[in-house]
N, CA, C and O of each residue as an XYZ file, in Angstrom:
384
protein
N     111.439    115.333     76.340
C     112.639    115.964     75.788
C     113.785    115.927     76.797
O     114.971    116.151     76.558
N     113.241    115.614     77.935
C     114.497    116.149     79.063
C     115.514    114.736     79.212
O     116.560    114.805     79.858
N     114.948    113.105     78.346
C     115.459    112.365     78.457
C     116.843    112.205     77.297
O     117.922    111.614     77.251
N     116.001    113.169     76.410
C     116.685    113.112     75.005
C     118.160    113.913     75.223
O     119.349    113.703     74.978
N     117.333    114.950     75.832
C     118.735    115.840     76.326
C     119.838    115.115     76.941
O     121.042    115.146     76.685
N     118.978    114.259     78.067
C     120.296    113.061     78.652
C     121.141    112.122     78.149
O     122.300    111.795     78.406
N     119.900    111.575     76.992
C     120.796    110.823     76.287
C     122.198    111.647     75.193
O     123.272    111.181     74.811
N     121.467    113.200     74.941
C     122.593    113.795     73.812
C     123.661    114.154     74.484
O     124.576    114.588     73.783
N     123.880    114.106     75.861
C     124.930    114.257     76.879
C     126.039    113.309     76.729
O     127.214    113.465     76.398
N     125.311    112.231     77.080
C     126.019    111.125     77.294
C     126.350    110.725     75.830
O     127.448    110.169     75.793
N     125.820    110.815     74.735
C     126.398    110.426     73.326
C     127.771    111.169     73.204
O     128.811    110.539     73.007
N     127.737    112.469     73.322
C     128.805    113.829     72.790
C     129.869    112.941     73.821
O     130.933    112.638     73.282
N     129.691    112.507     75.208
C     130.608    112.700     76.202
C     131.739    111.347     75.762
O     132.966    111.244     75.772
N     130.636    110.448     75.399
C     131.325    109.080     74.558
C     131.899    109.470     73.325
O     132.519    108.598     72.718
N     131.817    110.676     72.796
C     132.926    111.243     71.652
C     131.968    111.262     69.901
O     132.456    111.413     68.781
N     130.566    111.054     70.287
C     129.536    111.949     69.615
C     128.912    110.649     68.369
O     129.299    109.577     67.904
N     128.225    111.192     68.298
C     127.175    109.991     67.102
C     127.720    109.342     66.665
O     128.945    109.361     66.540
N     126.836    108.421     66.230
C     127.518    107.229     64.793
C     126.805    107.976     63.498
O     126.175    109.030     63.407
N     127.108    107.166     62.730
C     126.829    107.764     61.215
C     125.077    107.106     61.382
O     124.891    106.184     62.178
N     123.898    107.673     60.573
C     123.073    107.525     60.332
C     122.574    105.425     60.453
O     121.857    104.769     61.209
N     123.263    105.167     59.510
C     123.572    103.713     58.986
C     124.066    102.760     59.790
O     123.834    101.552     59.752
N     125.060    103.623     60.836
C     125.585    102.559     61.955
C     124.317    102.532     62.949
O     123.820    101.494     63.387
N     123.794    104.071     63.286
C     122.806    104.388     64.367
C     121.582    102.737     63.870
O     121.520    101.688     64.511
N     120.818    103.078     62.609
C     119.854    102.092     62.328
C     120.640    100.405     62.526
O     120.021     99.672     63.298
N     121.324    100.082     62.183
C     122.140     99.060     62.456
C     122.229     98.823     63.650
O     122.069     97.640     63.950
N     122.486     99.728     64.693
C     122.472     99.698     66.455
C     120.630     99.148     67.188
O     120.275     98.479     68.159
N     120.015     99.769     66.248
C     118.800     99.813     66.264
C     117.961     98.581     66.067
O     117.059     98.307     66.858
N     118.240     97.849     65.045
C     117.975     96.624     64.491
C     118.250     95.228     65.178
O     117.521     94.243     65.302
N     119.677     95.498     65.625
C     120.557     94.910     66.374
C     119.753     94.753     68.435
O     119.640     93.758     69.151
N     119.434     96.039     68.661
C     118.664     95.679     69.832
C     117.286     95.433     69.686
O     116.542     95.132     70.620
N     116.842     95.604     68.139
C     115.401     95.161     68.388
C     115.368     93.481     68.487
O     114.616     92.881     69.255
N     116.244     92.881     67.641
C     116.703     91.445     67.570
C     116.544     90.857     69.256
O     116.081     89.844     69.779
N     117.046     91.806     69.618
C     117.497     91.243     71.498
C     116.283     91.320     71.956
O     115.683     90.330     72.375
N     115.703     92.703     71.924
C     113.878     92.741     72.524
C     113.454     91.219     71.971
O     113.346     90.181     72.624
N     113.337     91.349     71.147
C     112.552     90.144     70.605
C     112.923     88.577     70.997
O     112.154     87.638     71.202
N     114.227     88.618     71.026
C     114.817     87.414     72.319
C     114.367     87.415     73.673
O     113.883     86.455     74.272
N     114.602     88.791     74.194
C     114.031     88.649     75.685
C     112.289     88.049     75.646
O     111.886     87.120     76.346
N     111.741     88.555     75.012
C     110.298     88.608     74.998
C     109.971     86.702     74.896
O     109.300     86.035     75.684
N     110.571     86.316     73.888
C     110.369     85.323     73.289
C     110.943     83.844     74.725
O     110.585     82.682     74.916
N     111.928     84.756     75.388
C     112.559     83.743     76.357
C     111.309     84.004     77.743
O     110.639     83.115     78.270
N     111.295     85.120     77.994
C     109.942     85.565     78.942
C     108.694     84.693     78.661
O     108.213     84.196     79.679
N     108.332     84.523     77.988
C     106.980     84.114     77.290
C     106.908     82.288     77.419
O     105.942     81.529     77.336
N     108.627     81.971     77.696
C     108.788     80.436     77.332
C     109.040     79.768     76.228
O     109.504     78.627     76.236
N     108.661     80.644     74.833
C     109.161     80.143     73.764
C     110.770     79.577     73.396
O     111.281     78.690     72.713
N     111.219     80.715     74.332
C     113.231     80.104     73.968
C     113.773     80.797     74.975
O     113.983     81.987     75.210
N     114.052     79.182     75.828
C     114.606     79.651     76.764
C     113.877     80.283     78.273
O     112.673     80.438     78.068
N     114.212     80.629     79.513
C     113.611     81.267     80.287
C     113.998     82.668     80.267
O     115.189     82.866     80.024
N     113.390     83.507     80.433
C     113.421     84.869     80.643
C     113.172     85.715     82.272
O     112.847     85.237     83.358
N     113.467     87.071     81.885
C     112.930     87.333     83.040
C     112.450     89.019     82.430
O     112.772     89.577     81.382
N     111.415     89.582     83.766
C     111.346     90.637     83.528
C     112.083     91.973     83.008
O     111.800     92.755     82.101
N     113.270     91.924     84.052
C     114.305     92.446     83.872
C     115.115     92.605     82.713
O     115.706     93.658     82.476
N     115.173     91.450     81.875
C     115.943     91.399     80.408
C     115.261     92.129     79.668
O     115.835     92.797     78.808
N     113.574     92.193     79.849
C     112.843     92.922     78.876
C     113.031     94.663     79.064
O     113.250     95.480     78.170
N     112.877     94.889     80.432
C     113.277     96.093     80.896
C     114.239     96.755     79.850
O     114.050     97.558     78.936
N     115.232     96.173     80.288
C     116.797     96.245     79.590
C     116.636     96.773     78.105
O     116.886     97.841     77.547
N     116.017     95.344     77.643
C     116.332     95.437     76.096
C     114.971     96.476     75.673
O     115.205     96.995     74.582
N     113.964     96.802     76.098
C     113.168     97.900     75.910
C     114.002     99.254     75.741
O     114.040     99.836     74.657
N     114.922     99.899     77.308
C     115.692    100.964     77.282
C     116.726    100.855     76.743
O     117.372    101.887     76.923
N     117.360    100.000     76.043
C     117.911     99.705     74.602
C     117.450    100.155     73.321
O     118.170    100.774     72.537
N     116.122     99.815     73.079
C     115.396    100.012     71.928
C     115.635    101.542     72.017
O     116.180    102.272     71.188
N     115.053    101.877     73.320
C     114.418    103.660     73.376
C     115.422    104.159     73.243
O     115.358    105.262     72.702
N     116.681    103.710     73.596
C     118.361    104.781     73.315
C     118.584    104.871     72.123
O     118.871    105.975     71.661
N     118.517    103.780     71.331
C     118.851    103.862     70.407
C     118.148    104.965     69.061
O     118.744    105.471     68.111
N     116.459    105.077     69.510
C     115.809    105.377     68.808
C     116.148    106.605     69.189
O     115.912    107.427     68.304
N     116.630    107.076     70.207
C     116.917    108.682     71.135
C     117.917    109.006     69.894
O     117.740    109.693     68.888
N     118.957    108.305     70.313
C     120.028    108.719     69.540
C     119.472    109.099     68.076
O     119.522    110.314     67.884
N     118.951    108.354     66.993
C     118.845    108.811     65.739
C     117.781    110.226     65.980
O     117.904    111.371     65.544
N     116.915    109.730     66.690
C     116.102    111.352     66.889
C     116.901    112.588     66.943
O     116.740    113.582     66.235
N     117.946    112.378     68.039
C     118.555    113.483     68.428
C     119.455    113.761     67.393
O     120.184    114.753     67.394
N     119.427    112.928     66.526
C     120.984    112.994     65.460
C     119.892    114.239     64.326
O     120.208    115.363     63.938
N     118.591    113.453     64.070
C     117.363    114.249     63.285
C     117.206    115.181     63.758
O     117.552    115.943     62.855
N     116.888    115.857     64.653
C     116.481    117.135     65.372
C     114.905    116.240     65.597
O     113.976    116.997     65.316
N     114.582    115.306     65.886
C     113.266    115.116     66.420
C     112.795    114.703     67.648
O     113.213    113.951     68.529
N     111.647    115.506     67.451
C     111.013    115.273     69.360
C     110.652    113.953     69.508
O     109.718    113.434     68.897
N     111.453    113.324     70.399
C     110.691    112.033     70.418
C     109.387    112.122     71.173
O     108.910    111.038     71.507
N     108.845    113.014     71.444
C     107.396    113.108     72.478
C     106.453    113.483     71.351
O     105.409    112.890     71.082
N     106.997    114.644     70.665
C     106.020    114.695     69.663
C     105.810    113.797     68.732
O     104.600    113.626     68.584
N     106.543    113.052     67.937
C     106.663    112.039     67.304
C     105.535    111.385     67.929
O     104.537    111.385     67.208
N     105.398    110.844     69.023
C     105.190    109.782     69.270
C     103.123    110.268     69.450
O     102.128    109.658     69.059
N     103.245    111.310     70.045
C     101.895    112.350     70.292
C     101.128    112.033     68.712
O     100.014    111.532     68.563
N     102.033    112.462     67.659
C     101.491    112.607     67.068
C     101.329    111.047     66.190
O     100.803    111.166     65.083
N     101.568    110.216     66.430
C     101.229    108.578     66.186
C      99.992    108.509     66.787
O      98.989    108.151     66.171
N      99.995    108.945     68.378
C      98.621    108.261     68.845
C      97.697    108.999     68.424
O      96.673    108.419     68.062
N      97.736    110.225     68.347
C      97.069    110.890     67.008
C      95.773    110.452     65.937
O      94.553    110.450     65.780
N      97.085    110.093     65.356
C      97.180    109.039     63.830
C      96.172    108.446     64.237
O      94.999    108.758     64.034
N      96.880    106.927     65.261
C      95.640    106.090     65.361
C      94.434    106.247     66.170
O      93.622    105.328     66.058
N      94.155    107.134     66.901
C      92.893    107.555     67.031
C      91.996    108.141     65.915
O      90.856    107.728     65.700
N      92.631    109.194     65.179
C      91.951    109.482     64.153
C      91.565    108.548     62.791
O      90.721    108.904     61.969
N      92.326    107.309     62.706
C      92.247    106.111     62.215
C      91.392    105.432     62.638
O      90.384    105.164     61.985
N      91.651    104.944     64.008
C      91.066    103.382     64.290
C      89.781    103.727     65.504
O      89.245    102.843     66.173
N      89.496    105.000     65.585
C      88.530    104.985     66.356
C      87.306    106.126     65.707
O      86.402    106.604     66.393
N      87.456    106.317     64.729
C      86.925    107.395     63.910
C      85.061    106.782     63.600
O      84.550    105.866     62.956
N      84.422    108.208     64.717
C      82.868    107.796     65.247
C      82.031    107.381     63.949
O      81.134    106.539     63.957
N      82.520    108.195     62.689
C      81.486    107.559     61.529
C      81.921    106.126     60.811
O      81.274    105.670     59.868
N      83.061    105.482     61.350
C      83.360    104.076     61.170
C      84.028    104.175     60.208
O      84.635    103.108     60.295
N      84.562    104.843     58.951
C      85.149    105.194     57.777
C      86.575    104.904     57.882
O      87.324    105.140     56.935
């Protein structure tokens, strides 16, 4: 939470959210780039480097901050409660 807080700092200080629609659009837009860096890293296109992935990772995570914080959601819990999910899913002792 204490990152979220940083990021809701720095959103307000830049003169405060985008609309819902722009936020997912921001979102989409750097997942496109993750997926470039990765793809140039890997050798598929282009050379890459670690660093770009870095980047476009704490890209992804701002962005996803921002709509959280726009939601009122924990991004820790959110995320707690995914691994959750797939434990109680994909590792479940009677195999079901």
């Amino acid at each position: 939470m204490r990152l979220q807080s940083e990021v809701d700092e720095l959103v307000k200080a830049l003169g405060g959210y985008w609309k819902p629609f722009e936020m997912l659009a921001a979102l989409v837009e750097e997942t496109g780039e993750l997926a470039d860096a990765m793809l140039a890293l890997e050798g598929v296109k282009g050379n890459g480097s670690r660093e770009a992935l870095v980047e476009e990772i704490g890209d992804v995570l701002f962005a996803l901050a921002c709509i959280s914080n726009y939601y009122g959601i924990d991004l820790e819990e959110a995320l707690r409660s995914t691994i959750e999910k797939y434990r109680r899913r994909d590792l479940s002792l009677d195999g079901d």
